[in-house]
Backbone bond lengths (Angstrom), bond angles and torsions (degrees), N, CA, C in turn:
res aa  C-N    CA-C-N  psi(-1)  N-CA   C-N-CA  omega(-1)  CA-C   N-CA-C  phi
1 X - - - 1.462 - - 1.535 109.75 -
2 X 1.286 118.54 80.00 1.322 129.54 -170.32 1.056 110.33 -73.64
3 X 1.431 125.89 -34.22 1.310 125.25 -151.38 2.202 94.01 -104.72
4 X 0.935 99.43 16.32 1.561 105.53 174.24 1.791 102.12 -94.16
5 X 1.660 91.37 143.45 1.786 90.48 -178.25 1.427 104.21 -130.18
6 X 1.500 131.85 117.98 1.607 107.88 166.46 1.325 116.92 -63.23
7 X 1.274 97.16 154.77 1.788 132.19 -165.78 1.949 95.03 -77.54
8 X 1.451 116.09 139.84 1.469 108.80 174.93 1.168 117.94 -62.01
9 X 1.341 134.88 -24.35 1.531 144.18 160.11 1.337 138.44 -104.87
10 X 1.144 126.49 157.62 1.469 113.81 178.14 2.133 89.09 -147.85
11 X 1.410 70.19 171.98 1.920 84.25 178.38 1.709 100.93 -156.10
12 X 1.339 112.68 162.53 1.370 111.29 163.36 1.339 118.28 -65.89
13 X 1.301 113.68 139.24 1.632 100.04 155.83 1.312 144.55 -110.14
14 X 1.425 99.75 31.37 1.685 122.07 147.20 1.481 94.69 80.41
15 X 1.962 116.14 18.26 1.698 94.88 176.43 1.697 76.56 -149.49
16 X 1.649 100.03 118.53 1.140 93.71 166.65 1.314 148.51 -33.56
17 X 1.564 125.66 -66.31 1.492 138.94 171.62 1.926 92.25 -45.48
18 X 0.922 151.59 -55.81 1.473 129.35 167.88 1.359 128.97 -52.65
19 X 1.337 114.81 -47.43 1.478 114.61 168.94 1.221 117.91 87.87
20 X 1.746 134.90 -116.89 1.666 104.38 -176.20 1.951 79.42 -105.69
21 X 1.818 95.77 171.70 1.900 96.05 157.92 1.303 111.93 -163.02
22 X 1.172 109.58 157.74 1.836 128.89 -155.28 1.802 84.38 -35.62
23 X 1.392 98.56 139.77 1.726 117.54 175.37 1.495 114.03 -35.38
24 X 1.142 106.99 -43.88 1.545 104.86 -154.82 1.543 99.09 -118.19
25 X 1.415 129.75 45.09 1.165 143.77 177.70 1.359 112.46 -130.06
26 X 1.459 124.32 134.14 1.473 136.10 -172.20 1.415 123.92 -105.76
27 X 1.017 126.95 131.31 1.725 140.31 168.81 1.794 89.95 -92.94
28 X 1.336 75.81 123.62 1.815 93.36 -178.63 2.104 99.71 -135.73
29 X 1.396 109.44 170.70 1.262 108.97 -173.79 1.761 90.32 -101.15
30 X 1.302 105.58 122.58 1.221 128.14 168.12 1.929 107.32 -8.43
31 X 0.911 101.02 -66.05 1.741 125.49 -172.19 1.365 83.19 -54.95
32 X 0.851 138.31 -76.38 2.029 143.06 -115.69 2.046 80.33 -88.40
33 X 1.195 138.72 19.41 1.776 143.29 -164.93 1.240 91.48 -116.60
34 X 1.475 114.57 -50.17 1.625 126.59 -152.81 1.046 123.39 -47.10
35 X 1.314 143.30 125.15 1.571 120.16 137.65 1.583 133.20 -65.36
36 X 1.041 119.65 -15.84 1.544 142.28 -168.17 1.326 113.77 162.67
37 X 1.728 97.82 122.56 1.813 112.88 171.79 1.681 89.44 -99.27
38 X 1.498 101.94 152.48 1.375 96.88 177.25 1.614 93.12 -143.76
39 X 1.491 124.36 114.38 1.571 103.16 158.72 1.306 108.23 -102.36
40 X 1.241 113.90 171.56 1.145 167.10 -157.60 1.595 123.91 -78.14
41 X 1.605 86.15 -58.78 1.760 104.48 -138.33 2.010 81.76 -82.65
42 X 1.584 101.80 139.79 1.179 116.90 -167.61 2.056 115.08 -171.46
43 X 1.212 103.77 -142.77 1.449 118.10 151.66 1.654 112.00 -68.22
44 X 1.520 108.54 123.04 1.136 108.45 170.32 1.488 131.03 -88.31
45 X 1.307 121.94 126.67 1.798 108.93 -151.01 1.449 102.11 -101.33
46 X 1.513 91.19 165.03 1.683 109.24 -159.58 1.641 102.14 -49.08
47 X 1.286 116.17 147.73 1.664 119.38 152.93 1.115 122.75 -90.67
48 X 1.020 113.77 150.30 1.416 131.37 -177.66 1.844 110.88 -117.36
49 X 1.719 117.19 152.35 1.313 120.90 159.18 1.625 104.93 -53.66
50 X 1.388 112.89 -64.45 1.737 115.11 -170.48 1.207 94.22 -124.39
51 X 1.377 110.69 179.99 1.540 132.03 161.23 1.694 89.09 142.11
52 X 1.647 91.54 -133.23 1.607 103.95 -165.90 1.353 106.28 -89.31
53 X 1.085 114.06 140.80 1.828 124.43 -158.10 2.026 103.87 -87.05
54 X 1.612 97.38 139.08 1.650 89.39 -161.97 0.908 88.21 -113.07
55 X 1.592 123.62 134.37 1.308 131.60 172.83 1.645 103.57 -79.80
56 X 1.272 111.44 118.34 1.471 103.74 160.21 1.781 123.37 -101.03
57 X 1.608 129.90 -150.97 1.119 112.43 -165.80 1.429 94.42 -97.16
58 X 1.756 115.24 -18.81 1.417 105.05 -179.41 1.469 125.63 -79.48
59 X 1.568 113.88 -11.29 1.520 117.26 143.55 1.531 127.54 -34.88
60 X 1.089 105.07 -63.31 1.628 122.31 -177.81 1.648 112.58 -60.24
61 X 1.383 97.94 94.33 2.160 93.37 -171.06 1.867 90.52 -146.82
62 X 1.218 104.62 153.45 1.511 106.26 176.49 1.473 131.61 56.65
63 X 1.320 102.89 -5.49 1.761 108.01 159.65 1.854 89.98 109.15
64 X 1.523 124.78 11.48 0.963 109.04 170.73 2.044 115.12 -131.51
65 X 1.181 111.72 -168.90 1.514 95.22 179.16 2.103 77.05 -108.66
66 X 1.727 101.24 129.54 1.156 122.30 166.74 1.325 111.88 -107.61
67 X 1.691 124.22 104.06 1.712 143.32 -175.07 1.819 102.37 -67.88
68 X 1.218 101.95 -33.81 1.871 105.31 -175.64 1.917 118.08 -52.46
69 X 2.092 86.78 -49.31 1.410 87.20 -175.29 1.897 146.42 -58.14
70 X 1.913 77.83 -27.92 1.577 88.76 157.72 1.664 95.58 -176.74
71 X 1.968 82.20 135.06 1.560 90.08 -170.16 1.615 90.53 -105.94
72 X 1.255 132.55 133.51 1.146 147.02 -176.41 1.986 108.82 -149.86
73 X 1.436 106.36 131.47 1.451 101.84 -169.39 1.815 110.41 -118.69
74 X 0.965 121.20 173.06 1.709 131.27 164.89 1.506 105.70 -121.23
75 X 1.552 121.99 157.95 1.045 149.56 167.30 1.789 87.77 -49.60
76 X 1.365 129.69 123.04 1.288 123.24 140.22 1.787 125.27 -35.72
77 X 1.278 108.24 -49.20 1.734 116.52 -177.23 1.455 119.96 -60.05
78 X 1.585 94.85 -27.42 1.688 99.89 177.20 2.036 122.10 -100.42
79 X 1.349 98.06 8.41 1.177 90.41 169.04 1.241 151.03 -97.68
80 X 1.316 103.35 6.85 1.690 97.86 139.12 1.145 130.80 -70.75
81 X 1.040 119.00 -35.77 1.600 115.90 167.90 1.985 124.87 -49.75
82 X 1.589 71.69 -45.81 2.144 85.25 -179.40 1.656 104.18 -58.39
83 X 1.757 111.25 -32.81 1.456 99.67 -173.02 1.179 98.82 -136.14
84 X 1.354 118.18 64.25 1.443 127.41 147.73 1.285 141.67 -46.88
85 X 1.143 115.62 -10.15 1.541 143.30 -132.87 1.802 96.78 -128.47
86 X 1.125 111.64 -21.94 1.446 144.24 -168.13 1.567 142.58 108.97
87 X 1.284 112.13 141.60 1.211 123.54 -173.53 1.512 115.35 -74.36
88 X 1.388 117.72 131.95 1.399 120.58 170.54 1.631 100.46 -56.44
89 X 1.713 92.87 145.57 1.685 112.85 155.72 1.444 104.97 -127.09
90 X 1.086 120.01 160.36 1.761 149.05 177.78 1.553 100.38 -50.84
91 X 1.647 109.14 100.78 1.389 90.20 175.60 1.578 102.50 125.76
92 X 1.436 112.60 -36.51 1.795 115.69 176.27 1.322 116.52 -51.74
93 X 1.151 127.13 122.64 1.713 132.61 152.75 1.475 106.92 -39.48
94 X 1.410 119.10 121.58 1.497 118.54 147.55 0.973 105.83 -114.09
95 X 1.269 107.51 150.42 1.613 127.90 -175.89 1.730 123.38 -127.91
96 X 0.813 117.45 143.09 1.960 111.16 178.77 1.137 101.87 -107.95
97 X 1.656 107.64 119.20 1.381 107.60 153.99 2.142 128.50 -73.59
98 X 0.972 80.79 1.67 1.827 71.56 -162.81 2.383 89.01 -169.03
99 X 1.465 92.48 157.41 1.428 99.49 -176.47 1.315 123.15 14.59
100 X 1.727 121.13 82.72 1.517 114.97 -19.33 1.524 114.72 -101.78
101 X 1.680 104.79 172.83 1.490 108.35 -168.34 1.292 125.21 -91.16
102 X 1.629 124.26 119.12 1.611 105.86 170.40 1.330 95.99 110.27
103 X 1.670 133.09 -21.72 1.850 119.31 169.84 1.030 128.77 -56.61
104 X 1.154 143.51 115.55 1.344 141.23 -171.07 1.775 113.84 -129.43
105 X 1.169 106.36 163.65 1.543 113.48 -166.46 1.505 99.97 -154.22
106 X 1.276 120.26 -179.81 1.575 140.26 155.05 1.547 108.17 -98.75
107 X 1.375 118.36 130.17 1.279 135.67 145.50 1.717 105.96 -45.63
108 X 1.538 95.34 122.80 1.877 102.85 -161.81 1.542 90.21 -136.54
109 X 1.534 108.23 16.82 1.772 93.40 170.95 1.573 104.96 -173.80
110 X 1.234 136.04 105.12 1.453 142.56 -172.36 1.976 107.44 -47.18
111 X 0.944 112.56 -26.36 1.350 137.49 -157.55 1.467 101.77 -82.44
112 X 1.395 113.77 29.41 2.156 114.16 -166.42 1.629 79.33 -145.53
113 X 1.834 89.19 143.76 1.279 115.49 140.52 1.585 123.75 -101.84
114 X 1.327 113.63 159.48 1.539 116.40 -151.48 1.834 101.07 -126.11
115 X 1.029 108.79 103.34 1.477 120.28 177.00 1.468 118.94 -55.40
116 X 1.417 112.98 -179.04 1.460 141.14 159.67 1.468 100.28 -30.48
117 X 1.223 139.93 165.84 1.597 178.01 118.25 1.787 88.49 76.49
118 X 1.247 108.07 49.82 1.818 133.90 171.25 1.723 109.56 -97.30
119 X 1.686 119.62 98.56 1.781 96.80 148.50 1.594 115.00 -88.44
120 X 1.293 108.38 132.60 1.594 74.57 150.03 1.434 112.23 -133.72
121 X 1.679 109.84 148.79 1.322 133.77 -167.25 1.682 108.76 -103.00
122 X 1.381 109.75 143.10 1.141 113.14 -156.76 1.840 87.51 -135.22
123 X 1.469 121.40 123.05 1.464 102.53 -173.89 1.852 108.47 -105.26
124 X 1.102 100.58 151.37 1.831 102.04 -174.47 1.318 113.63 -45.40
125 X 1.169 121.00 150.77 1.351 118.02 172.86 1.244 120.63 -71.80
126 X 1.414 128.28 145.45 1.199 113.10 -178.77 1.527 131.77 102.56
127 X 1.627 111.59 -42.32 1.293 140.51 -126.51 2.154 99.45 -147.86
128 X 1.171 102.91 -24.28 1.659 95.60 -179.74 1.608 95.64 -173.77
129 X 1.216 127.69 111.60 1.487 129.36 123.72 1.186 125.64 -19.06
130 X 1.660 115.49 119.20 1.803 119.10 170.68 1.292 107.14 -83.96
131 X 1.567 130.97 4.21 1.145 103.36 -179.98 1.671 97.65 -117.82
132 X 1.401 119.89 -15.84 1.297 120.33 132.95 1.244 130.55 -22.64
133 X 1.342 108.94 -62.40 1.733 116.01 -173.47 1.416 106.90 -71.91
134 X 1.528 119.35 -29.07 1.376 107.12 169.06 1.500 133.73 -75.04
135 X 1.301 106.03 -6.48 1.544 106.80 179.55 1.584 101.81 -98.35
136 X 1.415 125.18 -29.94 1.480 139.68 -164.52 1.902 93.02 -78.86
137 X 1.838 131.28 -38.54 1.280 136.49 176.65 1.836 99.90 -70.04
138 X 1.274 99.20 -30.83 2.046 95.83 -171.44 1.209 91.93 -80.22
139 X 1.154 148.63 -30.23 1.646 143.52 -175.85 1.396 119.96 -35.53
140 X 1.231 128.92 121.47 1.696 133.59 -167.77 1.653 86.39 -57.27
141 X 1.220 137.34 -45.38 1.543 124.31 -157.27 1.751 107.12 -67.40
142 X 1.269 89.33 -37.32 1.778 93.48 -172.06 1.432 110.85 -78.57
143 X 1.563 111.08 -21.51 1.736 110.52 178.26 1.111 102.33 -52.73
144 X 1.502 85.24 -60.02 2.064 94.09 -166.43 1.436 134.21 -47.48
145 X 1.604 97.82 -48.17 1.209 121.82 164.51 1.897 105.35 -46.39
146 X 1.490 126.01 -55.77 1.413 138.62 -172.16 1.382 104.09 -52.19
147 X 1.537 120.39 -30.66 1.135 129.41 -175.13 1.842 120.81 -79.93
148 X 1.429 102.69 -25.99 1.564 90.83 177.00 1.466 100.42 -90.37
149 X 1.731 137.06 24.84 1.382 119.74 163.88 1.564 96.94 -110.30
150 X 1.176 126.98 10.32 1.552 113.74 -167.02 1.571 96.00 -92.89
151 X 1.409 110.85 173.11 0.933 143.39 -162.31 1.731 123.25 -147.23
152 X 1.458 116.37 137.87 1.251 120.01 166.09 2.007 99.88 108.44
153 X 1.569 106.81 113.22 1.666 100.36 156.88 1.272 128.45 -25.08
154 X 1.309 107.47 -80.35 1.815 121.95 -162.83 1.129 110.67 -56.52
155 X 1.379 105.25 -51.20 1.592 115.21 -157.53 1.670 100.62 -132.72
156 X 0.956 118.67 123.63 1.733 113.88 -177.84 1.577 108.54 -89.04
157 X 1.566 93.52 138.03 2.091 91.19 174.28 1.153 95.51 -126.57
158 X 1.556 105.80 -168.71 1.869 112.67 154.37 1.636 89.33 -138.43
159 X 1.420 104.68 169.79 1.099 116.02 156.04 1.417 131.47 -94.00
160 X 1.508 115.23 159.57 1.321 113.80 -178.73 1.741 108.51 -55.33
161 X 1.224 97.82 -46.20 1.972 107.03 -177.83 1.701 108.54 -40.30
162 X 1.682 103.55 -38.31 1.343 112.61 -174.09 2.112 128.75 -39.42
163 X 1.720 75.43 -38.33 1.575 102.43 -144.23 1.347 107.75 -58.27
164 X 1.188 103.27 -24.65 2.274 104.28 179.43 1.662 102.14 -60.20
165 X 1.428 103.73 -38.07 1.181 85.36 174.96 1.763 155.62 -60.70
166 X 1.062 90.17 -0.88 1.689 124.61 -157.24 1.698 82.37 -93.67
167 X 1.468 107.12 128.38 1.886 129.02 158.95 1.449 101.89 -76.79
168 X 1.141 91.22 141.28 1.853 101.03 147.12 1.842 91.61 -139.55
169 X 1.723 86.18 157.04 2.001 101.66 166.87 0.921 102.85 -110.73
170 X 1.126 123.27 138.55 1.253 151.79 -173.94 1.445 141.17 -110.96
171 X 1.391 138.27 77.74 1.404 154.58 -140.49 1.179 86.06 -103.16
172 X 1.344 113.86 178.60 1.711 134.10 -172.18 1.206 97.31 -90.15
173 X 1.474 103.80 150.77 1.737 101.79 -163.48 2.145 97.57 -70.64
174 X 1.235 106.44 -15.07 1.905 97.87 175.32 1.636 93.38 -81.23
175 X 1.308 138.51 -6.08 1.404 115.59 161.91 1.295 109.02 -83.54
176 X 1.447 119.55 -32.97 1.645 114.29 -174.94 1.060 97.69 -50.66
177 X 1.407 131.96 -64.39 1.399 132.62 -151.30 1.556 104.18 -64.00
178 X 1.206 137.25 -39.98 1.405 140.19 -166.15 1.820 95.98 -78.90
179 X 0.774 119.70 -61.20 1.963 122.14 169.53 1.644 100.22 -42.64
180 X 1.010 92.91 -53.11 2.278 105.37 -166.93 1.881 84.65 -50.02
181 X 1.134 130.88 -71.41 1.498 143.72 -177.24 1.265 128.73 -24.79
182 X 1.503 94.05 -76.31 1.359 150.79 161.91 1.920 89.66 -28.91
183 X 1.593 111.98 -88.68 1.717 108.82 -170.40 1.433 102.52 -85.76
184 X 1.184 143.03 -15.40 1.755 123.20 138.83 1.565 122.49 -29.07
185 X 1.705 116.42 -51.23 1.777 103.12 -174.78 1.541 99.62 -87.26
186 X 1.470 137.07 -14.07 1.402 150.81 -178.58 1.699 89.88 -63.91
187 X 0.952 89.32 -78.42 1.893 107.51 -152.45 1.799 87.77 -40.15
188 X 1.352 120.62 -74.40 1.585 152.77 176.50 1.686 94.46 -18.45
189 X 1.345 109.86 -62.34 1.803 115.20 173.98 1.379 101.13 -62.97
190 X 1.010 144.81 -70.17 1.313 138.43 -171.57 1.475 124.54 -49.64
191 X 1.283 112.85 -45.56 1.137 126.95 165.56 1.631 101.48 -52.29
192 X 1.085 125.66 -90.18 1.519 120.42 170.53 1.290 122.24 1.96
193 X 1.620 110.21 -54.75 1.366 122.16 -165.77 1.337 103.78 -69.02
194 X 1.224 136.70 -43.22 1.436 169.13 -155.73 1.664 90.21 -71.11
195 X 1.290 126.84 -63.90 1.449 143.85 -167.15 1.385 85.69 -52.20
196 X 1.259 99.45 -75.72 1.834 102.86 -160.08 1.363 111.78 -53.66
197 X 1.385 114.44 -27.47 1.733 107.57 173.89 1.122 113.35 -57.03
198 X 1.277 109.64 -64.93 1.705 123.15 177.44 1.525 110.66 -21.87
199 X 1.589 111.26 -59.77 1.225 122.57 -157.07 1.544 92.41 -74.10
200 X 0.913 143.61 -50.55 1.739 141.47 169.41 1.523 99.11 -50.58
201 X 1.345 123.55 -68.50 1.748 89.28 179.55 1.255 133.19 -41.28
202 X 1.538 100.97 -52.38 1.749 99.70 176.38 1.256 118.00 -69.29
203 X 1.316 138.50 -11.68 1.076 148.71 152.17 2.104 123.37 -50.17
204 X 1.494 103.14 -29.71 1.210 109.83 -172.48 1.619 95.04 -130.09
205 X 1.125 132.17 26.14 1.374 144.43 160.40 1.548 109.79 -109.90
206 X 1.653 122.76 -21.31 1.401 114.37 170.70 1.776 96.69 -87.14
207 X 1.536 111.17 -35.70 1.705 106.61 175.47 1.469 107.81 -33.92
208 X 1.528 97.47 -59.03 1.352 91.26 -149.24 1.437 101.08 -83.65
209 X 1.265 152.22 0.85 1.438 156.63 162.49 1.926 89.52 -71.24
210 X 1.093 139.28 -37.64 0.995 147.68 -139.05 1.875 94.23 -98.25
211 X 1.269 101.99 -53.26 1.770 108.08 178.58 1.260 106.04 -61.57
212 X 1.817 116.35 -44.46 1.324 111.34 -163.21 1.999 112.64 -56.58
213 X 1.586 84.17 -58.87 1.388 106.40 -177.84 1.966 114.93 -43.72
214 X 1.399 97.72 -26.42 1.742 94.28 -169.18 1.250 101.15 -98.25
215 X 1.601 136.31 -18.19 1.283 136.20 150.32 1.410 124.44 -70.37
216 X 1.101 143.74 -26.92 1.205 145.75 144.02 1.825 114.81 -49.95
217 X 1.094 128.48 -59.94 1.221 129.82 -171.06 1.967 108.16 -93.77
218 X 1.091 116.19 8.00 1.747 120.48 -165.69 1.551 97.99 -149.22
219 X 1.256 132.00 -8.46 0.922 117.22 166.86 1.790 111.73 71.17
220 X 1.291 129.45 148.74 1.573 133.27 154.49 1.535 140.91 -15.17
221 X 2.142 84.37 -62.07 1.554 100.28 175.04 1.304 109.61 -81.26
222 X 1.510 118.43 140.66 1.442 129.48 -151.94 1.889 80.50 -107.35
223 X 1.255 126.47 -27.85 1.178 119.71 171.72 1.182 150.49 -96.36
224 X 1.713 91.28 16.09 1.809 114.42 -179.39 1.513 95.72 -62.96
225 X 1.415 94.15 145.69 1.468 125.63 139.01 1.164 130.69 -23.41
226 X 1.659 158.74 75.00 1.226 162.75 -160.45 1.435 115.10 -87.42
227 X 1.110 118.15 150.57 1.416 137.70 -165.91 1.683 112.72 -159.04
228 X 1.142 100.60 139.82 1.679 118.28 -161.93 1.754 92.64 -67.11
229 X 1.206 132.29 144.32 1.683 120.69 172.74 0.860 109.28 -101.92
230 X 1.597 131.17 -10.91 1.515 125.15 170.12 1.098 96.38 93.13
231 X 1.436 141.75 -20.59 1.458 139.76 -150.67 1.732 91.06 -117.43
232 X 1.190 114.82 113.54 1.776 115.27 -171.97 1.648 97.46 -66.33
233 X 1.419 160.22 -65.08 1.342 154.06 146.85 1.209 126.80 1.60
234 X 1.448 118.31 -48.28 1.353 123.72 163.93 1.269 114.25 -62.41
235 X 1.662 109.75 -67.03 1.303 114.63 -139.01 1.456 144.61 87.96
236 X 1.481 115.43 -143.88 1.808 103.16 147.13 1.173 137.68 -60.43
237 X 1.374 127.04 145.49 1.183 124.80 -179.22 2.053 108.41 -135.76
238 X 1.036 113.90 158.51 1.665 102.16 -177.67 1.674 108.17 -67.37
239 X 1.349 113.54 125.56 1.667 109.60 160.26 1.418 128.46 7.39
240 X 1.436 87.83 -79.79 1.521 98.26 -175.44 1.405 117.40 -97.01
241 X 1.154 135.86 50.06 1.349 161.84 128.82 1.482 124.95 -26.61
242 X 1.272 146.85 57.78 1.282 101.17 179.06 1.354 161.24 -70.86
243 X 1.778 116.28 142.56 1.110 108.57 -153.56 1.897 115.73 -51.13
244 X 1.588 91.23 167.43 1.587 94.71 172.98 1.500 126.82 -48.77
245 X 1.339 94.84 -38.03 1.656 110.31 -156.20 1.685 97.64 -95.77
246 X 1.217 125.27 -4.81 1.195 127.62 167.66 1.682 108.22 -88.67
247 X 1.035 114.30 -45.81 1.712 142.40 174.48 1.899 97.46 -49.53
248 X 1.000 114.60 -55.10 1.152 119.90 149.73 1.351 144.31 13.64
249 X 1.449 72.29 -118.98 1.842 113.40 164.33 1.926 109.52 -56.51
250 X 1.393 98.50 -32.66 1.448 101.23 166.72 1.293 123.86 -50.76
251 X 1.212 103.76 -50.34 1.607 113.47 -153.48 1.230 108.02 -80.70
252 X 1.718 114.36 -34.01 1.529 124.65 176.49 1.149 124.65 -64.76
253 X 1.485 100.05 -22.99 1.675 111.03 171.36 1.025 124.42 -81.42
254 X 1.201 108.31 -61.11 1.704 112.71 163.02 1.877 123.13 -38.42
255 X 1.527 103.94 -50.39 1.374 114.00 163.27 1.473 110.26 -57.13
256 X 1.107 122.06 -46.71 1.430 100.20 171.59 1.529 119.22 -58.92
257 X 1.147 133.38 -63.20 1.008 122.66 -148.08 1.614 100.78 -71.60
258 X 1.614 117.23 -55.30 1.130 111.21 157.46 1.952 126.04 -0.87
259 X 0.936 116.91 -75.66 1.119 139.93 -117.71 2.464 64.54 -112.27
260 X 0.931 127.90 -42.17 1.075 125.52 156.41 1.454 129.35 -32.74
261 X 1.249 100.84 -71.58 1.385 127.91 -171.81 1.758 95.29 -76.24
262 X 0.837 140.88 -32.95 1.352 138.36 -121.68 1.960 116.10 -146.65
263 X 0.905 98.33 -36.36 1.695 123.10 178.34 1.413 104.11 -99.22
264 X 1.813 112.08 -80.17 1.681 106.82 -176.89 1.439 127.83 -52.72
265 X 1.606 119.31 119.81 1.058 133.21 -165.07 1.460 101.43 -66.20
266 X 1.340 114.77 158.16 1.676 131.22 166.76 1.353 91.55 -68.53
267 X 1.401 131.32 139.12 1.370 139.08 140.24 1.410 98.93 -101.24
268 X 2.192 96.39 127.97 1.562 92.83 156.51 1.328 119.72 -92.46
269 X 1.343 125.83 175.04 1.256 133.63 -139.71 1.859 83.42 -120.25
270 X 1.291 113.99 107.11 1.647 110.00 -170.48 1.970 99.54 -108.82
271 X 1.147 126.35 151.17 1.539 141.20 164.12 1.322 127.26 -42.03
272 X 1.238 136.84 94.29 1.355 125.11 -153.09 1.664 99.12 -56.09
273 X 1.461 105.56 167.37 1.892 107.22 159.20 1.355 111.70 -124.44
């Protein structure tokens, strides 16, 4: 991270898991940033084939809202009612409380309704960046930290009561914006990098399905003798191969007798009483 510079000062910031931070930067209680927390979690409303698209929590993965993972809809007519509570704008923090905990994204389209185990955070004007707050909520310190208020075995939540508790640091809103930038073209390259890996594994995961399969059915010698297998999946097979259905009949025979000679116990022959 070359292009990172330390700050001429530092100070503690009076919460351990942060440790010291640039002088003139604040640890504030999550809440006291807000313009409006809004959850969610309530009556769950009817689905629909189409209409207005419902964001649920399994949408929310990787810091963005993902439509693929589950497309689930509402009645258009009933959604004011479903989000009475308030309407997303361009730019809102959502957050998951529970299955799973702590994903968050930006609202990237006014045009969604917002499901079950949904916050969404709206930051003051002036005073906090939402797309700030979403990279500062993805932060390994704040997960972790998110994690000693959750709750529940199976499935981990927090509660709404929880939420004052939660830090954010706080830079001048011209640092938000330069950080906000700054891990936008970061994240964007990395991500990239990530793509192309993928595509080389699966790329050398059909190879290697691909080697297995042509050594199993083609045998070593690249200059055997070939013969039709009758079996459309296969294909060729070497000449002198034997067939399946002979391979077979082999084995059943052999297993039989085997399994004759070899498996069936002696019964002795005892005196009735």
């Amino acid at each position: 991270m070359a292009e990172l510079k330390p700050y001429a000062e530092y100070k503690d910031s009076g919460v351990e898991w942060i440790g010291e931070i640039p002088a003139k930067w604040e640890t504030l209680s999550l809440t006291r940033v807000l313009e409006s927390i809004i959850d969610y979690r309530g009556k769950t409303p009817d689905k629909k084939k189409d209409g207005t698209f419902l964001v649920t929590a399994r949408n929310i993965k990787n810091r963005i809202i993902d439509y693929s993972l589950s497309q689930e809809y509402i009645n258009p007519l009933t959604y004011d009612e479903v989000m009475r509570r308030g309407k997303p704008k361009i730019g809102d923090v959502l957050f998951t409380t529970e299955a799973p905990l702590g994903e968050v994204a930006n609202v990237d389209s006014e045009n969604i309704a917002l499901a079950q185990r949904i916050i969404k955070f709206r930051g003051k004007e002036d005073v906090l960046d939402n797309y700030f707050l979403k990279y500062w909520i993805s932060s390994q310190g704040f997960q972790d930290n998110l994690k000693t208020f959750a709750t529940g075995s199976t499935a981990q939540g927090i509660k709404a009561s929880k939420l004052s508790k939660l830090q954010i640091l706080l830079p001048s809103q011209r640092e938000q914006l330069i950080i906000r930038n700054f891990l936008d073209k970061k994240t964007s390259e990395i991500d990239a990098l990530i793509a192309d890996k993928e595509q080389l594994i699966e790329l050398l995961e059909e190879k290697r399905q691909a080697v297995i399969t042509e050594t199993v059915t083609k045998g070593l010698d690249p200059n055997v003798k070939m013969k039709d297998s009758g079996i459309e999946w296969i294909g060729e097979i070497p000449e002198q191969l034997l067939s399946l259905k002979k391979w077979a009949n082999f084995l059943v025979g052999n297993t039989a007798l085997l399994s004759m000679k070899h498996i069936v116990p002696k019964v002795e022959k005892r005196p009735l009483r």
